[in-house]
C-alpha positions in Angstrom: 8.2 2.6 224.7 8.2 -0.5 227.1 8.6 -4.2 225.5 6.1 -6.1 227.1 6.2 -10.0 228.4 3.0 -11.9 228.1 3.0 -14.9 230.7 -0.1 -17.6 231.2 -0.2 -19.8 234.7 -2.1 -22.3 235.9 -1.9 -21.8 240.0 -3.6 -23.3 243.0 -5.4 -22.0 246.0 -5.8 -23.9 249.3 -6.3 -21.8 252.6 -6.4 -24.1 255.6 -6.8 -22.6 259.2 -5.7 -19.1 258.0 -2.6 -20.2 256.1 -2.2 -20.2 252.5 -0.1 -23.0 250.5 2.2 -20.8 249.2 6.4 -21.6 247.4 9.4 -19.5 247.6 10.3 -17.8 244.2 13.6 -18.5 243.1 13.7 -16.5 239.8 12.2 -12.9 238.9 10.1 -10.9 239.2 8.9 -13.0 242.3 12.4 -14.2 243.8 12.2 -14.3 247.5 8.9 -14.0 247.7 6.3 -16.1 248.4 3.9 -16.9 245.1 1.5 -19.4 244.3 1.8 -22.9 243.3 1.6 -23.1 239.5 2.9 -22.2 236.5 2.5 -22.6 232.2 1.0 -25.2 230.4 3.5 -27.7 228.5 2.7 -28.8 224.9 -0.7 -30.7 224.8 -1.8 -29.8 228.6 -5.2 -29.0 229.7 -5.6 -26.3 232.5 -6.1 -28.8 234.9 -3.4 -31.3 233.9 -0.9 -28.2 234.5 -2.3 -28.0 237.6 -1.8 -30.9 238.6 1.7 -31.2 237.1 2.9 -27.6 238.4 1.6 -28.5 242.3 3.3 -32.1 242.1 6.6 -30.6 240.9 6.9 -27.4 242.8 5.0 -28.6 246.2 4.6 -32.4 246.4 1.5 -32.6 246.7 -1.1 -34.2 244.6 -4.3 -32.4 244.4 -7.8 -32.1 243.4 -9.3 -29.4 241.9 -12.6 -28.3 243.1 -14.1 -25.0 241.3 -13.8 -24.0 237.9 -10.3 -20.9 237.3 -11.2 -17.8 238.4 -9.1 -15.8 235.4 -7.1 -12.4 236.7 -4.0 -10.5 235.6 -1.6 -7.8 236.7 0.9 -6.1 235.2 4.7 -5.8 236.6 7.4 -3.3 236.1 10.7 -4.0 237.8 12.3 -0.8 239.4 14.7 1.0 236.9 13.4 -1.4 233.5 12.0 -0.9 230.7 10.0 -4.4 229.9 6.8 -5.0 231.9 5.0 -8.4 232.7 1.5 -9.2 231.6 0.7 -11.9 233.8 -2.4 -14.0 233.5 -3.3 -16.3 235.7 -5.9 -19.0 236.1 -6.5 -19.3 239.8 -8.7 -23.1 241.0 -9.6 -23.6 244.8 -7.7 -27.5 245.0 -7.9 -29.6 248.2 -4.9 -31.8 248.6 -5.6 -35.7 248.1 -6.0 -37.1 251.5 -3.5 -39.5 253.5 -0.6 -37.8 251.7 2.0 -35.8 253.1 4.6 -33.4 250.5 7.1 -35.3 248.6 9.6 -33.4 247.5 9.8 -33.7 243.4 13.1 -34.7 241.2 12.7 -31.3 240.1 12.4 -29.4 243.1 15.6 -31.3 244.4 16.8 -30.4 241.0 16.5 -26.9 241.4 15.2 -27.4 237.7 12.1 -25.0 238.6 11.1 -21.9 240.3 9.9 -23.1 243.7 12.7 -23.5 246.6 9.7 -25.3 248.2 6.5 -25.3 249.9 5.4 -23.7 253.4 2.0 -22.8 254.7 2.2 -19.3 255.3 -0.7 -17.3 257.6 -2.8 -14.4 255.7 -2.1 -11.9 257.6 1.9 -12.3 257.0 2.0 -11.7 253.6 2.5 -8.4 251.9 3.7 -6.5 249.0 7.0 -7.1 250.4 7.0 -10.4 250.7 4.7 -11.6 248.3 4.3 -11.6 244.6 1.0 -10.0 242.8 -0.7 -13.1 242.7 -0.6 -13.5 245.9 -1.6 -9.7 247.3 -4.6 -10.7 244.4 -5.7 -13.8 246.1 -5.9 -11.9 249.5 -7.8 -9.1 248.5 -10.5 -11.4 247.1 -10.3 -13.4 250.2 -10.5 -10.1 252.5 -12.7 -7.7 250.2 -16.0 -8.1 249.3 -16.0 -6.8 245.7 -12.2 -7.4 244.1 -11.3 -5.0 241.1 -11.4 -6.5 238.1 -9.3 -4.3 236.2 -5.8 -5.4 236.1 -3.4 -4.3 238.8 -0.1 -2.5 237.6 2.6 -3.0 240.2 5.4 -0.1 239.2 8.8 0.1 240.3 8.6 -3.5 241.2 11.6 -4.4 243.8 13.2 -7.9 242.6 14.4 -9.4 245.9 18.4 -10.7 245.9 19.5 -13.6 246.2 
């Protein structure tokens, strides 16, 4: 029987001119792909101050949420293993605070997180090989009128290399 991984995020969503504020994944299930700004609450966090931490750290930018998290999950089986993710997310529309441009964080330079750094990536590049569940998630709602809201299982997940 597979051992399965519970993971919670926190992620952002900003689509400007038909590009989505998207990182680069460093570590897996999601390395070298393109994901969503975010990540788990620290001790004492509210959603939205893990927000605002995760985006800061992994993208530079300070930002603003403006809806209240849409919830969603997926479930992820790398190719040939045995343990499968159960990744939650909670997904906010943010706007980025104005007259600021991306600062790249003490941890980013660190390499102390996940993200290899920020790019604004068009919609219509991403795909389920280039881009993590969370991601192909975002883009169906955005595409689709009606999104499924069962959770999506993604098996024989490919893990990019490094």
């Amino acid at each position: 029987m597979a051992k399965l991984i519970k993971h919670f995020g926190v992620y952002g969503l900003c689509v400007k001119e038909g590009r989505l504020l998207c990182i680069g994944k460093t570590r897996r299930p999601y390395r070298g792909r393109y994901d969503l700004p975010g990540g788990g609450q620290e001790s004492g966090e509210s959603l939205v101050q893990t927000l605002k931490r995760e985006l800061l750290e992994e993208t530079g930018y300070k930002v603003k949420p403006l809806s209240q998290p849409s919830i969603a999950d997926v479930f992820v089986q790398e190719l040939g293993k045995e343990t499968i993710l159960y990744h939650q997310f909670a997904l906010y529309d943010i706007e980025l605070l104005p007259d600021q441009g991306a600062v790249a964080s003490l941890a980013l330079l660190e390499g102390k997180n996940d993200s290899s750094g920020a790019s604004w990536v068009p919609l219509d590049d991403l795909t389920e090989a280039n881009a993590s569940p969370l991601i192909l998630w975002v883009k169906a709602s955005l595409t689709q009128p009606a999104i499924p809201f069962e959770a999506i299982h993604y098996q024989n997940w490919q893990v990019k290399q490094p």
